[in-house]
KOLPATOR-987968 format. One record per residue (C-alpha): residue number from 1; residue in three letters; x, y, z. Coordinates in steps of 0.05 Angstrom, whole numbers. Layout:
N
+-----+-----+--------+--------+--------+
!   n ! res !   east !  north !     up !
+-----+-----+--------+--------+--------+
! NUM ! ALA !      X !      Y !      Z !
...
+-----+-----+--------+--------+--------+
//
This chain:
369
+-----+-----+--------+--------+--------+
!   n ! res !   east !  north !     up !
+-----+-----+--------+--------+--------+
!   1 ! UNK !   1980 !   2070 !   1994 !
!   2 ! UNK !   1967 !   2141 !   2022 !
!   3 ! UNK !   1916 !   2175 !   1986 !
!   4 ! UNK !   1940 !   2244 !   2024 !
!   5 ! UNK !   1866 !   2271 !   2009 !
!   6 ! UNK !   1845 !   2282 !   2078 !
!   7 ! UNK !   1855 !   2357 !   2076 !
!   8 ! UNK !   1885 !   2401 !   2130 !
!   9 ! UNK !   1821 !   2380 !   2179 !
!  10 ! UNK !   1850 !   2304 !   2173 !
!  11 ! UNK !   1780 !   2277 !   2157 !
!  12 ! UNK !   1753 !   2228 !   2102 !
!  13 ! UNK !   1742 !   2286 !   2053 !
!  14 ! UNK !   1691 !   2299 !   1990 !
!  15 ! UNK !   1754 !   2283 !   1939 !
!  16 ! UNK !   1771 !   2220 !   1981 !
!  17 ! UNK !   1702 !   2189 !   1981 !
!  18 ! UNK !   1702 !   2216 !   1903 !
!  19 ! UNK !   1767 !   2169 !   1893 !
!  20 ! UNK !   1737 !   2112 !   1933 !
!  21 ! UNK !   1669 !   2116 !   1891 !
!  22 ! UNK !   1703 !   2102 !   1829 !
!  23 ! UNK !   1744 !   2041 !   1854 !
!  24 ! UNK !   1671 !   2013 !   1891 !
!  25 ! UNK !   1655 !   2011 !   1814 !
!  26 ! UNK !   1712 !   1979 !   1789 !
!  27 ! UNK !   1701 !   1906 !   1803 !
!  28 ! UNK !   1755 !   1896 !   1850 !
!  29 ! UNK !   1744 !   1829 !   1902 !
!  30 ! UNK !   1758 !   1879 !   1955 !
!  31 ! UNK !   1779 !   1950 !   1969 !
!  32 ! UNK !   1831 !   1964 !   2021 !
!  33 ! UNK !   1843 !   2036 !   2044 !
!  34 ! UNK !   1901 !   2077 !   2048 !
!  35 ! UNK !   1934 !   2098 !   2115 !
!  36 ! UNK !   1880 !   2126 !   2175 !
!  37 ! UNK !   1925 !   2145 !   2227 !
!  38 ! UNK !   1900 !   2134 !   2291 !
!  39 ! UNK !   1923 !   2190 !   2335 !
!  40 ! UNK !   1928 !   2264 !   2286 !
!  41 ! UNK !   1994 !   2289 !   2323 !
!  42 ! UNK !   2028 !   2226 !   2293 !
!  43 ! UNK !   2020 !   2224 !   2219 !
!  44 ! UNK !   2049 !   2197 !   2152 !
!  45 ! UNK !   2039 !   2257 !   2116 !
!  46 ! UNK !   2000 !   2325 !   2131 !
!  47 ! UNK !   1942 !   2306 !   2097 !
!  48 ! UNK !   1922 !   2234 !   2125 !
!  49 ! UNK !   1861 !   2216 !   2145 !
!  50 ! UNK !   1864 !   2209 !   2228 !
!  51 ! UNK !   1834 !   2206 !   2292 !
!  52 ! UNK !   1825 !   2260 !   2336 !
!  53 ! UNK !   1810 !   2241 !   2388 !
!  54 ! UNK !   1778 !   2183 !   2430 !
!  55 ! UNK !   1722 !   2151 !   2402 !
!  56 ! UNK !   1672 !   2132 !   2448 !
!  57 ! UNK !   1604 !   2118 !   2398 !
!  58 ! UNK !   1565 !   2144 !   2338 !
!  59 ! UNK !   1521 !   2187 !   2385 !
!  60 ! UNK !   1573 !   2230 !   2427 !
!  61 ! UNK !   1620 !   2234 !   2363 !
!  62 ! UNK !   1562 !   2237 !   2313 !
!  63 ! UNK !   1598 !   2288 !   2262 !
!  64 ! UNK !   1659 !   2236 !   2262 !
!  65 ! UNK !   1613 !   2177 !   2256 !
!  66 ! UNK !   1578 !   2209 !   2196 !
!  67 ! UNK !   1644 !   2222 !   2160 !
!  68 ! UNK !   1670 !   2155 !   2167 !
!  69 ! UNK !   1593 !   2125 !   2150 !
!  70 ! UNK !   1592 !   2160 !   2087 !
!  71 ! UNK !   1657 !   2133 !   2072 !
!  72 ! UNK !   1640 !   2065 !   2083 !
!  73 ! UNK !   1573 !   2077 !   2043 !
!  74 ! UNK !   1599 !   2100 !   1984 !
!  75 ! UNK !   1664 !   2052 !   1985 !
!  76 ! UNK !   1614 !   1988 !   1982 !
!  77 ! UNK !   1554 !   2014 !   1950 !
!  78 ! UNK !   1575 !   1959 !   1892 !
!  79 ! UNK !   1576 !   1904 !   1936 !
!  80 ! UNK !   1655 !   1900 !   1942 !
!  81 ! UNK !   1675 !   1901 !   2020 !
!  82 ! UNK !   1714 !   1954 !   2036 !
!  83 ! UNK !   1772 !   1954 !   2095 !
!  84 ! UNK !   1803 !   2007 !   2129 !
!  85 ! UNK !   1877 !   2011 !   2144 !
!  86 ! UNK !   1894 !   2030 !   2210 !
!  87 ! UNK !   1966 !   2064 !   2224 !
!  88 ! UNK !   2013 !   2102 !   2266 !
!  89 ! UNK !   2092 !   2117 !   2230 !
!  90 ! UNK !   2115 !   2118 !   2299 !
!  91 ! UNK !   2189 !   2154 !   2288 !
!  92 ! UNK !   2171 !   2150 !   2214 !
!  93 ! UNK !   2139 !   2213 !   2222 !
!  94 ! UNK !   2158 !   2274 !   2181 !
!  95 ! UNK !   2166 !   2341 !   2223 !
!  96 ! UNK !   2104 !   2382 !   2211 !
!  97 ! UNK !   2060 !   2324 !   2194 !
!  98 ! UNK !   2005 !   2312 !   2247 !
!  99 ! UNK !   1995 !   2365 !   2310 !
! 100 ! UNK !   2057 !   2339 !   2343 !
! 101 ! UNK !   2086 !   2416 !   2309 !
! 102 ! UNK !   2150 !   2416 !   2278 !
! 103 ! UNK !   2185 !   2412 !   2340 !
! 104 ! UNK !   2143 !   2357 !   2371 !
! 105 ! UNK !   2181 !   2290 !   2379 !
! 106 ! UNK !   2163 !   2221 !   2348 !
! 107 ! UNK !   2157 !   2161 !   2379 !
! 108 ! UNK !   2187 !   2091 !   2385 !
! 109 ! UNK !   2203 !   2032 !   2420 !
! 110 ! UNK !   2279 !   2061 !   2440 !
! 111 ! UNK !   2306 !   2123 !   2430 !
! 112 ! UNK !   2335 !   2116 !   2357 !
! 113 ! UNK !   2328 !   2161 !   2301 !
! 114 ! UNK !   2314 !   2137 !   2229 !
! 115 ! UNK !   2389 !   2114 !   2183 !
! 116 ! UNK !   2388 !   2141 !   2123 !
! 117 ! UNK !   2454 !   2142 !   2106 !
! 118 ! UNK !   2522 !   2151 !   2126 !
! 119 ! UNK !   2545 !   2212 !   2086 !
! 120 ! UNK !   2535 !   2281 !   2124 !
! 121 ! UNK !   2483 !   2308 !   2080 !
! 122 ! UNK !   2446 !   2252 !   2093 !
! 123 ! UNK !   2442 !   2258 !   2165 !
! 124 ! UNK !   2428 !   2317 !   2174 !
! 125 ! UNK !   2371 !   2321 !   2122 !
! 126 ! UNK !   2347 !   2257 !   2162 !
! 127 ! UNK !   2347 !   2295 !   2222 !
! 128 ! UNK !   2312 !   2353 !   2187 !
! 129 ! UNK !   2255 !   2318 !   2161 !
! 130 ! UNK !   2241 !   2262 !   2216 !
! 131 ! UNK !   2252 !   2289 !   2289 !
! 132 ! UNK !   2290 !   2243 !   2332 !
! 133 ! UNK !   2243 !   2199 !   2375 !
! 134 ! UNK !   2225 !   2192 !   2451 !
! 135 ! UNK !   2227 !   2119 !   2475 !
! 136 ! UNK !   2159 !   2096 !   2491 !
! 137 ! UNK !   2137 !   2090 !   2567 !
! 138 ! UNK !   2086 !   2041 !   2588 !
! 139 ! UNK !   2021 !   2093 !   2579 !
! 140 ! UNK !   2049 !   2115 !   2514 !
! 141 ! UNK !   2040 !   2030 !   2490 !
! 142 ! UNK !   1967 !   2033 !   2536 !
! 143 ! UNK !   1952 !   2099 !   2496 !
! 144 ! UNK !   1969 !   2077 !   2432 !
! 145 ! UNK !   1929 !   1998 !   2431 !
! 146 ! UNK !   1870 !   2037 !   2455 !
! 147 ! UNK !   1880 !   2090 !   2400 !
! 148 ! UNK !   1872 !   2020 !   2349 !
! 149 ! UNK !   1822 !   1996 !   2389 !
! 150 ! UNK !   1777 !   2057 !   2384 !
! 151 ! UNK !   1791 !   2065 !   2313 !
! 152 ! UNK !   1774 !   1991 !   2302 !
! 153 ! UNK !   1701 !   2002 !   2342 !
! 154 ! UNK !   1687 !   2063 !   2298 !
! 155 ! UNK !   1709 !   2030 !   2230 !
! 156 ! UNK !   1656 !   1970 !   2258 !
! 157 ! UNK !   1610 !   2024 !   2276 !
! 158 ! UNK !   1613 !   2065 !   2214 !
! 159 ! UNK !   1597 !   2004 !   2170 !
! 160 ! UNK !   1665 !   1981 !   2145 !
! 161 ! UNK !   1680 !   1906 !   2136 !
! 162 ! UNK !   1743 !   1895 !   2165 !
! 163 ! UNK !   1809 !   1938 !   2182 !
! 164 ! UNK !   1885 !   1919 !   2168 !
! 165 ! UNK !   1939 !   1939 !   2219 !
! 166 ! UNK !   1994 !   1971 !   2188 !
! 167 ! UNK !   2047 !   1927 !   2223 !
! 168 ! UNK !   2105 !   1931 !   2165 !
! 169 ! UNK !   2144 !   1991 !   2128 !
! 170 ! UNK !   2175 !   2004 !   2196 !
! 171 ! UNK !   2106 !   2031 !   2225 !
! 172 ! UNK !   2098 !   2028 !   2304 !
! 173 ! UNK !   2070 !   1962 !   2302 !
! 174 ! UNK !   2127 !   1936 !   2266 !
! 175 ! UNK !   2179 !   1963 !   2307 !
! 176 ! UNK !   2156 !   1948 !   2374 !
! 177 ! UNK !   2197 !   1899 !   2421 !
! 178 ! UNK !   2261 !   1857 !   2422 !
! 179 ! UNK !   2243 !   1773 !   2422 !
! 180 ! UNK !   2198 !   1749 !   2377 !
! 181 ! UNK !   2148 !   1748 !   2431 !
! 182 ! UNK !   2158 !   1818 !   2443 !
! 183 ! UNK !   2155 !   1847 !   2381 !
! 184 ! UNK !   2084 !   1812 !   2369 !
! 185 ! UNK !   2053 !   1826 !   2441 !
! 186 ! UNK !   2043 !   1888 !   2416 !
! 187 ! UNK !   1999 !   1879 !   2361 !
! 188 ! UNK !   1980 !   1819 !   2402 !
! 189 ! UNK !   1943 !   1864 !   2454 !
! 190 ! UNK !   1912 !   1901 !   2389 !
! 191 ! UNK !   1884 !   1841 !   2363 !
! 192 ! UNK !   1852 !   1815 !   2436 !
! 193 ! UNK !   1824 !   1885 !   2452 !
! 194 ! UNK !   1796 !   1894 !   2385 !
! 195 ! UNK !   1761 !   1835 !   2386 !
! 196 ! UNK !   1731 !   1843 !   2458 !
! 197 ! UNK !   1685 !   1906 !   2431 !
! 198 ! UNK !   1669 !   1892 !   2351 !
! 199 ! UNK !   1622 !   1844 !   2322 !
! 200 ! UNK !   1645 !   1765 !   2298 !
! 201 ! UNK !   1632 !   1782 !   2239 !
! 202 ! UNK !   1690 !   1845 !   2228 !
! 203 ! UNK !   1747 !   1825 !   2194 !
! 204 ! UNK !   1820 !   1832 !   2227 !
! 205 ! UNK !   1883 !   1832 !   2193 !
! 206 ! UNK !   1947 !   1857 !   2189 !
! 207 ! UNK !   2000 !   1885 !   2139 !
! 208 ! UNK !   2068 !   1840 !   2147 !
! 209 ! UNK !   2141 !   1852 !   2128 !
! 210 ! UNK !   2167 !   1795 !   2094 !
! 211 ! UNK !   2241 !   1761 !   2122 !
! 212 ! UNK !   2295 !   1737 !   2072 !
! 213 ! UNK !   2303 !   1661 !   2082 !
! 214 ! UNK !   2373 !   1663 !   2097 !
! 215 ! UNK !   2364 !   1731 !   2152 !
! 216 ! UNK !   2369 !   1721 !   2219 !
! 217 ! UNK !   2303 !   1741 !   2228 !
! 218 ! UNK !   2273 !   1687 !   2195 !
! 219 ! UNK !   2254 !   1643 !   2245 !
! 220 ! UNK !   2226 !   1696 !   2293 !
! 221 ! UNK !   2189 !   1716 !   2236 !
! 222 ! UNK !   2154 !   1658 !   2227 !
! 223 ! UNK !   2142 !   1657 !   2298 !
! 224 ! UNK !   2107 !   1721 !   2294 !
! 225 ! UNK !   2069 !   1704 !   2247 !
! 226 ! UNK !   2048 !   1634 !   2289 !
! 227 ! UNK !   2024 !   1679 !   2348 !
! 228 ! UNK !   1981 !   1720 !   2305 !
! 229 ! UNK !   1944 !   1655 !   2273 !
! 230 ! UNK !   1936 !   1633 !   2354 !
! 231 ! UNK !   1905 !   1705 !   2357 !
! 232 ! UNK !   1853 !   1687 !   2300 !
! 233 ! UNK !   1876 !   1746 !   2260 !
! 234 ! UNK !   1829 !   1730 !   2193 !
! 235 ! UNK !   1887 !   1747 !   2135 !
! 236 ! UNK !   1952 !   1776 !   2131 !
! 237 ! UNK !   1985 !   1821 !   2071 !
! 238 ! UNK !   2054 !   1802 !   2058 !
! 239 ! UNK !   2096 !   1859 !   2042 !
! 240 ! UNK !   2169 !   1886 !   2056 !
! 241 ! UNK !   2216 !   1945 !   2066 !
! 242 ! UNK !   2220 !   2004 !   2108 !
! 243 ! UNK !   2241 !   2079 !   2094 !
! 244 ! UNK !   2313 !   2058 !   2107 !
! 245 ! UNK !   2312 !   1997 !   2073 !
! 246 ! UNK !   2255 !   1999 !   2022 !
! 247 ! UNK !   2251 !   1927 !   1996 !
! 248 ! UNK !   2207 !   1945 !   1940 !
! 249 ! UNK !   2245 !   2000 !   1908 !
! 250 ! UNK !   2298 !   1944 !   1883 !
! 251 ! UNK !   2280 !   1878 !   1857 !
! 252 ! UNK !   2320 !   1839 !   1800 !
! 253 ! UNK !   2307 !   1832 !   1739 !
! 254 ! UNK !   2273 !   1755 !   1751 !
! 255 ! UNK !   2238 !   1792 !   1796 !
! 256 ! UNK !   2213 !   1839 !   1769 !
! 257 ! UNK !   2182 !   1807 !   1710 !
! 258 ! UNK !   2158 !   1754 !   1751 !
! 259 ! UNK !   2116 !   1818 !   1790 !
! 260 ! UNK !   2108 !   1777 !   1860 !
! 261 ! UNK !   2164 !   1818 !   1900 !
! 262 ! UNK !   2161 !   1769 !   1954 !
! 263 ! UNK !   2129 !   1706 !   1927 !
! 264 ! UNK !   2182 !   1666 !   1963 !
! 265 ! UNK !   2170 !   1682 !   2032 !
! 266 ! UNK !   2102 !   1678 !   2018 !
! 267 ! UNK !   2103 !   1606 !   1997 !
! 268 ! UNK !   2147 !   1596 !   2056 !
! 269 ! UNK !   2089 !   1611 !   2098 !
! 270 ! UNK !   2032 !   1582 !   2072 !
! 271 ! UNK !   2082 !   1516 !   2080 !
! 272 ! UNK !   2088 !   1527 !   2151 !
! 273 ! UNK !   2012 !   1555 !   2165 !
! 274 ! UNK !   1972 !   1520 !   2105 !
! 275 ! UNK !   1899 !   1554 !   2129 !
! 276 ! UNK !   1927 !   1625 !   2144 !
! 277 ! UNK !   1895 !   1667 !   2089 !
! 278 ! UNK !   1952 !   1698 !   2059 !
! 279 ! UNK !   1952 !   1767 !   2010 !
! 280 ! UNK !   2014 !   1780 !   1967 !
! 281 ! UNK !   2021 !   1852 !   1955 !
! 282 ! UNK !   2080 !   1896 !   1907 !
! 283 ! UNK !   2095 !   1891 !   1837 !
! 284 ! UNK !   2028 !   1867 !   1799 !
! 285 ! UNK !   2012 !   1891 !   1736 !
! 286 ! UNK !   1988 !   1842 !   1691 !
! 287 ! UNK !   1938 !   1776 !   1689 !
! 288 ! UNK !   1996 !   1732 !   1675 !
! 289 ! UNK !   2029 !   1753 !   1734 !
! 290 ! UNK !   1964 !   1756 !   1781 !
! 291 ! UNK !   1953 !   1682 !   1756 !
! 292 ! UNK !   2014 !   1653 !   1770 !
! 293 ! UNK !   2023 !   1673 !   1846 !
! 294 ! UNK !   1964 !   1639 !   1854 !
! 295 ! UNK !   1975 !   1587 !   1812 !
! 296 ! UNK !   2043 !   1569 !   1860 !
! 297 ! UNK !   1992 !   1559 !   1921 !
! 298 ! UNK !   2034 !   1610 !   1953 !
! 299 ! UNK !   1975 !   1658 !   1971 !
! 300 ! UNK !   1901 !   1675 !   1959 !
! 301 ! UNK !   1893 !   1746 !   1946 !
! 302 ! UNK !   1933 !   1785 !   1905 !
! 303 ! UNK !   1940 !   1864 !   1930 !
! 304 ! UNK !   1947 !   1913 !   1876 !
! 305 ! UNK !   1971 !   1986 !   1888 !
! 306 ! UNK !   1992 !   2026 !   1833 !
! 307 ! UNK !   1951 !   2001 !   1777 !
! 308 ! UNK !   1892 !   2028 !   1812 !
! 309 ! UNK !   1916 !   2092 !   1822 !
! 310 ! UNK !   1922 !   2095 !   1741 !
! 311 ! UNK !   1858 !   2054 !   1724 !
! 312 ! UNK !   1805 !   2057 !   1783 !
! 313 ! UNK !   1766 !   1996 !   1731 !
! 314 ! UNK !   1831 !   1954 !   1726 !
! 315 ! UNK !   1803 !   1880 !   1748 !
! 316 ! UNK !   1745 !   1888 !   1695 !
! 317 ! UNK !   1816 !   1890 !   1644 !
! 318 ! UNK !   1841 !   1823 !   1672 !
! 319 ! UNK !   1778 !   1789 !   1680 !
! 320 ! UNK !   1756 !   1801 !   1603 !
! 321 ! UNK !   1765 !   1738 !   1572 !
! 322 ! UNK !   1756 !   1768 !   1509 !
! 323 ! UNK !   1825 !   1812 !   1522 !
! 324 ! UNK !   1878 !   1772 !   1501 !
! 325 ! UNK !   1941 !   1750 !   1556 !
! 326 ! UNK !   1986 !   1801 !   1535 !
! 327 ! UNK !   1933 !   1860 !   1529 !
! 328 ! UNK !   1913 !   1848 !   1592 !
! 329 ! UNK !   1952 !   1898 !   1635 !
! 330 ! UNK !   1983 !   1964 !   1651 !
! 331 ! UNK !   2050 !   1981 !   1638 !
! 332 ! UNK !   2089 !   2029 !   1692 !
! 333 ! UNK !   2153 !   2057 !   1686 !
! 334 ! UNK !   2200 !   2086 !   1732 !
! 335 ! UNK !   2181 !   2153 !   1753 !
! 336 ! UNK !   2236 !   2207 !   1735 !
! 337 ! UNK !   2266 !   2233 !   1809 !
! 338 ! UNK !   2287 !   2304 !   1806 !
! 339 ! UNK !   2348 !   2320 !   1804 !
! 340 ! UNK !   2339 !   2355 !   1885 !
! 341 ! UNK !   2311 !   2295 !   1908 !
! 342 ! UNK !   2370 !   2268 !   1899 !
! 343 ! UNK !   2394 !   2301 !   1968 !
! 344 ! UNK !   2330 !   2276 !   2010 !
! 345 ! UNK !   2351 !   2218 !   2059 !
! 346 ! UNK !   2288 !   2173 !   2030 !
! 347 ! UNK !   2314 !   2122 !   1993 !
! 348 ! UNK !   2231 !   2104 !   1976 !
! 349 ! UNK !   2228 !   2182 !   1937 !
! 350 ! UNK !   2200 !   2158 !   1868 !
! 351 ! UNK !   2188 !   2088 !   1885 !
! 352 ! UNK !   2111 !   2110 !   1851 !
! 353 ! UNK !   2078 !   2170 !   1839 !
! 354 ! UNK !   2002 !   2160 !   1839 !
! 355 ! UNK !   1949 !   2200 !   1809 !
! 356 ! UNK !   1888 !   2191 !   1867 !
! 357 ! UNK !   1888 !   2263 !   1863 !
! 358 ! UNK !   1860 !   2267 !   1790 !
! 359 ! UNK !   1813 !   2212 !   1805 !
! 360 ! UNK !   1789 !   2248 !   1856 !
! 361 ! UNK !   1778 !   2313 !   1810 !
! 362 ! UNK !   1748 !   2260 !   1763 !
! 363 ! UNK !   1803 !   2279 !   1710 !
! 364 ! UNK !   1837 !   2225 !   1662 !
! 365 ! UNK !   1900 !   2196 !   1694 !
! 366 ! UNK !   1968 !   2196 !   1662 !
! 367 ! UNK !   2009 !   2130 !   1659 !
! 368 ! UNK !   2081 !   2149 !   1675 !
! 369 ! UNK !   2129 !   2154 !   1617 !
+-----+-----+--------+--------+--------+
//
């Protein structure tokens, strides 16, 4: 998720640690940020969390270090390990958001701006809001694995547990390279460097996009995925979709009430690599559905996004044995799109609307209608 509560300075603010104090309290196994962005002129939205600039260590960047200490501090003061989330949207970045300017270009690994649509509204709103990119050069891939890596060594630094690479969604990460050995060399290099300069102890993983069994993709998928258990990465988060093809946003009905958006693939996985630790992430809401991934051996964590951002103290809800099955979870609607959004080339527009904000202002949330 992205909080957007790092304030026009881009920095772990006062109502971001606020949010992250109430979910440290909540009883959750773990707590997994929302997007830091790793280089501030490349950003998600105005308002995430990011890197300035490189990191070298807590004592030549002390106000940095401080900021991201406290965060760490307060995010496991209950004993629940907190990791970070390290991204970069790559051509997935809105004009205005980061330092890039509104006529600053994006970046990716060719030259090819973001399909939203066919229809000439479409396009030209797509071109309005996300600036055609600049195919990456050699120093711009050098630049950006040694903006992970220095984010990483601060993270380590600051206290954190762990990180997770954003590699799905269309992110950077995800994007990078043609072969299946190309598109993971990438991240690949991440992993390697990251490892050379943090302690044994940090935990690495990375955010996935799922394949559809029957895609083309499917095989060099799992192939990815094999050259990232050869890198020792420690878990991986099983997601799906980008913003031109947002695999969350539709799910049938089975689906749907089943709540594990991409249960399948995930089983398919943990077939093919039976130690990888393996998170399923999108469409939890309940106990019942939280107990039967597991229950199908198809993964070992189970990632849940919007229900926090509604009830900070959700897993104390499904872990009350004294709440009966069908008590025990939150019910979330579809949130109404207005009627301009209508026009905006994002097929993911109203795919959820949290309320981190009013957690962060310590005010009651409101569970959509």
């Amino acid at each position: 998720m992205a909080e957007m509560l790092g304030g026009f300075q881009n920095i772990p603010t006062p109502a971001l640690i606020n949010v992250y104090d109430q979910w440290a309290k909540g009883g959750w196994g773990a707590v997994l940020t929302g997007n830091v962005q790793v280089d501030v002129n490349h950003l998600g939205s105005p308002f995430d969390p990011a890197l300035s600039g490189e990191y070298i260590d807590a004592e030549t960047n002390k106000d940095l270090f401080e900021q991201y200490r406290k965060y760490a501090e307060v995010s496991q003061a209950h004993g629940t390990p907190a990791i970070v989330q390290l991204s970069h949207p790559g051509r997935q970045s809105p004009r205005g958001a980061g330092r890039k300017g509104l006529l600053g270009s994006t970046m990716a690994p060719s030259a090819i701006p973001l399909d939203m649509g066919a229809g000439f509204v479409q396009r030209w709103l797509s071109w309005l809001v996300f600036p055609p990119p600049r195919e990456m050069t050699q120093g711009d891939i050098e630049t950006v694995t040694r903006q992970f890596v220095d984010a990483a060594r601060l993270m380590a630094d600051a206290g954190f547990s762990g990180i997770e690479l954003h590699g799905a969604h269309g992110y950077l990460i995800d994007a990078y390279g043609g072969s299946a050995a190309n598109r993971a060399r990438f991240v690949l290099d991440i992993i390697a460097q990251t490892r050379a300069v943090v302690p044994s102890t940090f935990c690495i993983g990375i955010k996935f996009n799922s394949a559809d069994h029957n895609s083309s993709s499917f095989e060099d998928t799992m192939t990815q995925i094999g050259l990232l258990v050869d890198a020792g990465i420690d878990f991986i988060e099983i997601s799906g979709g980008s913003y031109e093809d947002p695999k969350q946003a539709e799910k049938s009905a089975r689906t749907v009430a089943r709540e594990a958006f991409f249960l399948e693939f995930a089983a398919a996985v943990r077939e093919r690599y039976p130690t990888l630790i393996l998170m399923l992430t999108g469409g939890f809401r309940s106990r019942a559905g939280a107990d039967y991934a597991l229950s199908q051996n198809a993964c070992d964590l189970v990632g849940i996004g919007r229900p926090a951002a509604i009830d900070p103290h959700f897993p104390k809800l499904l872990l009350d044995e004294s709440v009966q099955e069908s008590e025990a979870q939150l019910h979330l609607n579809r949130i109404p799109v207005p009627f301009w959004a209508k026009w905006i080339p994002l097929a993911a527009i109203g795919a959820g609307a949290e309320s981190i904000q009013r957690i962060a202002k310590g005010m009651k949330t409101i569970v959509p209608l």
